[in-house]
C-alpha distance (Angstrom), angle and dihedral (degrees) to the residues before:
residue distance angle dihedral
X1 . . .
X2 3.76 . .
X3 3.77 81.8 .
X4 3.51 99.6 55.8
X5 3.53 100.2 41.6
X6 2.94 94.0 71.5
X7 3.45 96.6 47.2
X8 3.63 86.8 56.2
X9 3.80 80.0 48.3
X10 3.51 89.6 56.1
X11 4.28 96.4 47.1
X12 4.22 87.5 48.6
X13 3.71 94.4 62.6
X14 4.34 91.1 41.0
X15 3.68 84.7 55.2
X16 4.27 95.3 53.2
X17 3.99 92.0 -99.4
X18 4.02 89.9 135.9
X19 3.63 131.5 151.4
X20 3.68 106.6 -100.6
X21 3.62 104.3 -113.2
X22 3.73 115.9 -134.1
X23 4.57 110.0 -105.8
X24 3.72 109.5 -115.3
X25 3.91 107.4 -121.4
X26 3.75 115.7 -116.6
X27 3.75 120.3 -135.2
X28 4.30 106.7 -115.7
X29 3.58 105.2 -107.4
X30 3.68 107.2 -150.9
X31 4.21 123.5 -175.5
X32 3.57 114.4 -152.4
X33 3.69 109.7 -120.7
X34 4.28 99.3 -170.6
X35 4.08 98.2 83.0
X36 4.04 87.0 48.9
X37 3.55 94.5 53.3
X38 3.70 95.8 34.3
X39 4.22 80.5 53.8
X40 3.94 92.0 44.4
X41 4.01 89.3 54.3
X42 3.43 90.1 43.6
X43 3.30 101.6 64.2
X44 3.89 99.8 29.6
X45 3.71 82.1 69.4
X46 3.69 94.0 50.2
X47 3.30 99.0 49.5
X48 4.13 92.3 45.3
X49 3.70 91.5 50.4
X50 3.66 98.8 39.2
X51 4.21 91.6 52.3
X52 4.06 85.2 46.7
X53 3.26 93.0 56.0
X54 3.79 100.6 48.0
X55 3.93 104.3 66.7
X56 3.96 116.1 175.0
X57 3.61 123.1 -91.5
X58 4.45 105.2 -114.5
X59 3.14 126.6 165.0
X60 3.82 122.2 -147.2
X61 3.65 114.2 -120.0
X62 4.18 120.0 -171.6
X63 3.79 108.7 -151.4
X64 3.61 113.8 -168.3
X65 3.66 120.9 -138.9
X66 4.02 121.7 -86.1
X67 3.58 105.0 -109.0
X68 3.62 102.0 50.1
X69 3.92 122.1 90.9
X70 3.66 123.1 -164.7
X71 3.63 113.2 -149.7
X72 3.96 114.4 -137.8
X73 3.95 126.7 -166.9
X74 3.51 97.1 -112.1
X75 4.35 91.0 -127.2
X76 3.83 83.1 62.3
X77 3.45 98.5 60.8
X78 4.57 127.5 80.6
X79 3.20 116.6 -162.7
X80 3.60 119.8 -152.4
X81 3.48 118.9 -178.3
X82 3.92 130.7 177.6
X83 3.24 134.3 -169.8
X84 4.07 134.7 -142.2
X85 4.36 88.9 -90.2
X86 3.68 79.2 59.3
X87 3.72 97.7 -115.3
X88 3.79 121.3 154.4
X89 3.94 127.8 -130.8
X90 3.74 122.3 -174.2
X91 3.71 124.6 -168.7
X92 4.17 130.2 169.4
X93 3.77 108.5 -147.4
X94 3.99 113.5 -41.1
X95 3.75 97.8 -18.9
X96 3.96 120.4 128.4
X97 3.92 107.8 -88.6
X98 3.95 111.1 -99.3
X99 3.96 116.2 -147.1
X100 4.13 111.7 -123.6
X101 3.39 121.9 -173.9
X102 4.24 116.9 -130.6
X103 3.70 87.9 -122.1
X104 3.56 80.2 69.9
X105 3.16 107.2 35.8
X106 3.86 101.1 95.3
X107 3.91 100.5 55.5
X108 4.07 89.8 37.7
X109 3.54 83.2 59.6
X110 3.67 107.2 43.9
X111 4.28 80.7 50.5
X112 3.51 90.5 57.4
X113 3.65 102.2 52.0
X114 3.09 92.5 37.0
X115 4.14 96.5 61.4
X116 3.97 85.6 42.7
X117 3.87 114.0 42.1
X118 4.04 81.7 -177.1
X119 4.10 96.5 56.7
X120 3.65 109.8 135.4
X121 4.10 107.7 -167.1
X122 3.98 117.7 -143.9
X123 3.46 107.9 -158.4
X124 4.03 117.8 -158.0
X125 3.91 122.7 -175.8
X126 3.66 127.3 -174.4
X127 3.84 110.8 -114.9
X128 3.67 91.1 -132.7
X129 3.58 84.9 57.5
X130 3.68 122.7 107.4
X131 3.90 120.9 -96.7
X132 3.91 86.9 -129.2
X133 3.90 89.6 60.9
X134 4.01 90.1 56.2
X135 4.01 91.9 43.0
X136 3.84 92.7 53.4
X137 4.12 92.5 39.0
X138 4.10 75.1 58.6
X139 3.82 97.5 40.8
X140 4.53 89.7 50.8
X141 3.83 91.5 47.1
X142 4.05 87.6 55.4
X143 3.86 90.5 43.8
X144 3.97 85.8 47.3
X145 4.19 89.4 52.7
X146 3.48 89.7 -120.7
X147 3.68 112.0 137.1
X148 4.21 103.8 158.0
X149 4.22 95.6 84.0
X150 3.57 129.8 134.6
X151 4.29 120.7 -153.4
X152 4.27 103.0 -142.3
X153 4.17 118.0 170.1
X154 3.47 116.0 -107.9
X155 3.67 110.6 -96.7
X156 3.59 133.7 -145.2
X157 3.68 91.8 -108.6
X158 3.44 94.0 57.9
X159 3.67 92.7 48.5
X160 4.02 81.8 63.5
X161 3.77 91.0 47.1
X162 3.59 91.6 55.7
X163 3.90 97.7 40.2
X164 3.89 86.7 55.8
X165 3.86 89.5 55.3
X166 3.80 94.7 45.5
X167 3.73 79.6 52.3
């Protein structure tokens, strides 16, 4: 009998009749959460004050309404006109355009309005220009101080103006 107990012994644990064997306890893992949300805060505030801070650059431009003119003497009034390879033209009244380089720009400005309290510029860009050539025509008559300008397209007239020059 001794012998085939445990034979029988033997067939119980083949069939899945084990001892249950006792789970090992696992140690509790726990993450501390505080320096993450201490972090998160951190930079939410950051970012909010750093994007308050920061407003966009505008610049406040007065359009006038469409029907009115406004009659200028014609020795108060530049003309600077540029064309799409970015060169600049300047003209007072009817006189024959004069080339200027951008370098220059600034100081041939401030002379200008400076001699003639009453200067009006008229600024004309080619429309196959680039935008940046408009935005720093804008950015050197601010430099200059001179804040009575008007922005016109160049015309097809004053493409022949300035071919005749070039000429």
């Amino acid at each position: 009998m001794a012998g085939g107990g445990e034979i029988g012994g033997h067939e119980q644990k083949k069939r899945g009749h084990t001892k249950k064997r006792k789970k090992t306890r696992r140690v509790g893992i726990r993450i501390d959460m505080t320096p993450l949300v201490d972090i998160a805060f951190l930079l939410l505030t950051f970012f909010m004050l750093t994007t308050s801070m920061s407003r966009p650059q505008t610049m406040e431009i007065n359009l006038p309404p469409e029907e009115v003119t406004v009659e200028i003497a014609e020795s108060n009034l530049l003309t600077l006109r540029v064309n799409e390879k970015g060169e600049i033209f300047w003209n007072v009244a009817l006189d024959a355009p004069v080339k200027v380089e951008f370098a220059n720009l600034r100081s041939f400005l401030k002379e200008h309005a400076e001699a003639n309290p009453k200067l009006v510029t008229l600024v004309k860009i080619d429309r196959l220009g680039k935008y940046d050539m408009m935005v720093n025509m804008i950015d050197e008559l601010n430099l200059a101080r001179i804040t009575r300008f008007s922005l016109a397209p160049l015309q097809d007239k004053d493409k022949e103006i300035l071919a005749k020059v070039k000429a």
